[in-house]
C-alpha positions as CSV (number, residue, x, y, z in Angstrom):
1,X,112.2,123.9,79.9
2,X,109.0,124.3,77.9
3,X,108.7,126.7,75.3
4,X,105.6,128.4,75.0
5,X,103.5,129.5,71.5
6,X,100.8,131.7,71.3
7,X,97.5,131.3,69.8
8,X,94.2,132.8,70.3
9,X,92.1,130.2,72.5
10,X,91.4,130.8,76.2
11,X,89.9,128.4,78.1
12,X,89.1,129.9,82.2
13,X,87.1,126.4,83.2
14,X,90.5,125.0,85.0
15,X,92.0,128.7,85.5
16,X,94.5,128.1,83.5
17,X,95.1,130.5,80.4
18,X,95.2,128.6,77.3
19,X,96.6,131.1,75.1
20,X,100.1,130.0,76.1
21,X,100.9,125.9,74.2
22,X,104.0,124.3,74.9
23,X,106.3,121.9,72.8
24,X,107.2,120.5,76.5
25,X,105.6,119.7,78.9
26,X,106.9,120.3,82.9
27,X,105.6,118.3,84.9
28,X,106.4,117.5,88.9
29,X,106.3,113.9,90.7
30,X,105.2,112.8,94.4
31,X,107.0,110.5,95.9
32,X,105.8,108.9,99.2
33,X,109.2,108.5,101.1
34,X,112.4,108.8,100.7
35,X,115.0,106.5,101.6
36,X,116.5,107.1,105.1
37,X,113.5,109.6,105.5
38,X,110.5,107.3,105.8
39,X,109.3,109.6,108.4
40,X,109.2,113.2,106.0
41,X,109.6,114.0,102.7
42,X,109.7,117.2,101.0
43,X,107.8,115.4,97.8
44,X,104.6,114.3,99.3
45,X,101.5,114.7,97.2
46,X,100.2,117.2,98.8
47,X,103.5,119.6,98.4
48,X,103.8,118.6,94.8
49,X,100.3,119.0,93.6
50,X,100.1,122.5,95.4
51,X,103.5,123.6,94.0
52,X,102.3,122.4,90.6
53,X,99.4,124.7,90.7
54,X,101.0,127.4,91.9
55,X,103.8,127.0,89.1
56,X,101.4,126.4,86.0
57,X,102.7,122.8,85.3
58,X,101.7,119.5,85.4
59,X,101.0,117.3,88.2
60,X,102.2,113.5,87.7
61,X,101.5,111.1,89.5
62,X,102.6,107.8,90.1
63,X,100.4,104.9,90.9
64,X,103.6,102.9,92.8
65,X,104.1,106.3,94.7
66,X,101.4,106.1,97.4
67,X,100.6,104.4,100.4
68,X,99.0,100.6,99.6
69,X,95.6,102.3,100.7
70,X,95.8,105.0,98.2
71,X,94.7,104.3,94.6
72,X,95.4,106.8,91.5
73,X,92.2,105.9,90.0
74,X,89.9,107.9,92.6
75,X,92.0,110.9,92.4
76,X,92.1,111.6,88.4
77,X,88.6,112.9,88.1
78,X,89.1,115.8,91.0
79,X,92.5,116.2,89.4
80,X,90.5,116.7,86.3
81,X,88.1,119.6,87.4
82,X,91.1,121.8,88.6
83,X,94.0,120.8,86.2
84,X,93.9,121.4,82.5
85,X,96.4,118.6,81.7
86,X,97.2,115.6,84.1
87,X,100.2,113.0,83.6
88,X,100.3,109.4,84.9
89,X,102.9,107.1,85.4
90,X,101.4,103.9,85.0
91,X,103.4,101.2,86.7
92,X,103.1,97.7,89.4
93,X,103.8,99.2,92.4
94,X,105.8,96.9,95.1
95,X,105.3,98.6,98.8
96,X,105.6,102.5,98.1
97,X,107.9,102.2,95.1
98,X,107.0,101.5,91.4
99,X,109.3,100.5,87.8
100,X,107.6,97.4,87.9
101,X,105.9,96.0,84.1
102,X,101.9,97.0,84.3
103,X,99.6,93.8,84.5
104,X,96.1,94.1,83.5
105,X,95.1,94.3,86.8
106,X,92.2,96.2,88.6
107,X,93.7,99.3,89.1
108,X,95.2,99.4,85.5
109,X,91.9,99.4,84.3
110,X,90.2,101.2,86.7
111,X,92.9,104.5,86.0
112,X,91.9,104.1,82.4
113,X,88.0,104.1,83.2
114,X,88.3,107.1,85.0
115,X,90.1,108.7,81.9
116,X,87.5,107.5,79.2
117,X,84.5,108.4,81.4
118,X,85.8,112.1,81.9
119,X,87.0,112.3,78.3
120,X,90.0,112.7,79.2
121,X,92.2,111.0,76.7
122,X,93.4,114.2,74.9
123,X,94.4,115.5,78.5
124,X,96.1,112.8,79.8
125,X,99.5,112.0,79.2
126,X,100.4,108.5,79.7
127,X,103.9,107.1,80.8
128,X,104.5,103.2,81.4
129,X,107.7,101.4,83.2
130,X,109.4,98.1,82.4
131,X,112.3,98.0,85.0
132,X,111.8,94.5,85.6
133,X,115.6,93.1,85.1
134,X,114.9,89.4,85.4
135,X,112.5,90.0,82.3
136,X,113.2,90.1,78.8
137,X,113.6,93.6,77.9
138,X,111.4,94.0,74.7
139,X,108.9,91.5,76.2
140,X,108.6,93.8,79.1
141,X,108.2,96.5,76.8
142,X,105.9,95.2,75.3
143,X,103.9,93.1,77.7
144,X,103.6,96.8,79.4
145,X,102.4,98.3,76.7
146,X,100.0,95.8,75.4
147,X,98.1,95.4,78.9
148,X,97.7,99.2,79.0
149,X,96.0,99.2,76.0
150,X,93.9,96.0,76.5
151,X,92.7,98.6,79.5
152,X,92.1,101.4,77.5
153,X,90.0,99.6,75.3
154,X,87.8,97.8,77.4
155,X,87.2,101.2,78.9
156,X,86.4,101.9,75.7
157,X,84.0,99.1,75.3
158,X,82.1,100.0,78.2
159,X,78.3,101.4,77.8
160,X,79.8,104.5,79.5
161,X,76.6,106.3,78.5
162,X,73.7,104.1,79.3
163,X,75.6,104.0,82.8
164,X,75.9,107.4,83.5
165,X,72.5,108.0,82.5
166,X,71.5,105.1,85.0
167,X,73.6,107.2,87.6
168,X,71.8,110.0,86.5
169,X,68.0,108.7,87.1
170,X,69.0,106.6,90.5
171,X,68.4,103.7,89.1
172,X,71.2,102.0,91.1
173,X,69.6,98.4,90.5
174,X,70.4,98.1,87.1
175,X,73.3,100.6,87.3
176,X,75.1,97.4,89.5
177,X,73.1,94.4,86.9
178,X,75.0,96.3,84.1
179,X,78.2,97.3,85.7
180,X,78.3,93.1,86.6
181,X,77.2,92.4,83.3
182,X,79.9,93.9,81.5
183,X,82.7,91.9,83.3
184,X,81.5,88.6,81.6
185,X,81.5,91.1,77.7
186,X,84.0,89.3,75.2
187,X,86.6,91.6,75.2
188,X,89.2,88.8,74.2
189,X,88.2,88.9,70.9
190,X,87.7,92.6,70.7
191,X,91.4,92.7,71.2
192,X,92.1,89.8,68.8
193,X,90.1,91.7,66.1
194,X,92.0,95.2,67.0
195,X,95.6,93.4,66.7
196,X,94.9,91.8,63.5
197,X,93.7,95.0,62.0
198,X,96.8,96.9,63.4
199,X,98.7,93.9,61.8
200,X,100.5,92.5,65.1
201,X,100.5,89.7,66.5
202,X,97.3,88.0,68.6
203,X,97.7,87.3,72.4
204,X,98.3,83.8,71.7
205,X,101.7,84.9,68.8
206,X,103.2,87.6,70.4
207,X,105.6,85.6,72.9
208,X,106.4,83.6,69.7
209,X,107.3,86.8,68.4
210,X,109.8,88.1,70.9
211,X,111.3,84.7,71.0
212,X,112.3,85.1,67.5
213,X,112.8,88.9,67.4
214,X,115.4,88.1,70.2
215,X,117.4,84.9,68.4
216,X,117.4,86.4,64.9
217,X,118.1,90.2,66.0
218,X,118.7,91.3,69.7
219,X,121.4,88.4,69.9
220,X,123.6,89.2,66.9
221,X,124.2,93.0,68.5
């Protein structure tokens, strides 16, 4: 249930009447199939998204609820021009299911592009899964959560604007030279620098970490 308060801002761009804020957020989930229903189900995107609109709450969806085809990352900027808020459930899909620990994968990243290049970050909201069981369950916590923000941070990194204004003049040459060009960046120690000045530990001390966090506390539950 969400619980609206009034102020006095209105925003039409999405449609959507921003005089009403809520402390919750609804929001309403695809799924691709159903078990025993592989054929039909009621949840499809398509149903979801519509009925989300309709409704005046938030569309999620879920990167392991899709056919293999179908990526999340080339639907959040249309989702963006009609939807004042979007949510994402960030997971490793296995065959049109999800609740599997994120890896910093293509896709991982790519999602996170697509919200830094629509500056996006204030209307996204961002969920994560660990529901691996034959993984440690801090480490796949935190494994999760460290790889979505390595992503959100090279997205960061990115020139977004020197590429957009290469979009922008056609220059499509060095719009591909620079979009190769940043893969070979040193984002390593970008994220060595951003964990020591969040005081935690580097990529190389964290499994160290969890090994002792696990002996010395988790353990002795």
């Amino acid at each position: 249930m969400a619980f609206p308060q009034r102020n006095k801002t209105s925003d039409n761009r999405s449609g959507i009447d921003r005089r009403k804020e809520f402390k919750v957020y609804v929001s309403l989930e695809s799924k691709v199939f159903g078990i025993g229903v592989e054929s039909y189900t009621v949840g499809s995107s398509e149903f979801t998204i519509n009925y989300a609109a309709r409704h005046g709450i938030i569309s999620l969806m879920d990167n392991g609820h899709y056919h293999p085809t179908e990526v999340v990352s080339d639907k959040i900027s249309s989702m963006l021009l009609f939807n004042d808020r979007i949510a994402l459930h960030l997971t490793r899909p296995v065959r049109w299911d999800s609740d599997h620990v994120i890896r910093l994968d293509d896709e991982t990243k790519e999602i996170c592009r697509e919200i830094v290049r629509n500056h996006a970050l204030k209307r996204v909201f961002i969920a994560t899964d660990y529901f691996d069981a034959s993984i440690n369950r801090v480490a796949a916590m935190a494994i999760g959560v460290r790889n979505l923000q390595k992503a959100l941070l090279s997205a960061l990194l990115e020139p977004n604007g020197e590429l957009i204004q290469l979009q922008n003049d056609a220059n499509f040459t060095k719009l591909l030279a620079m979009q190769e060009r940043i893969k070979m960046m040193p984002f390593g120690d970008v994220w060595d620098e951003y964990c020591t000045l969040c005081n935690v530990p580097k990529e190389e001390d964290y499994i160290a970490e969890l090994d002792r966090y696990d002996k010395e506390v988790v353990l002795k539950r």
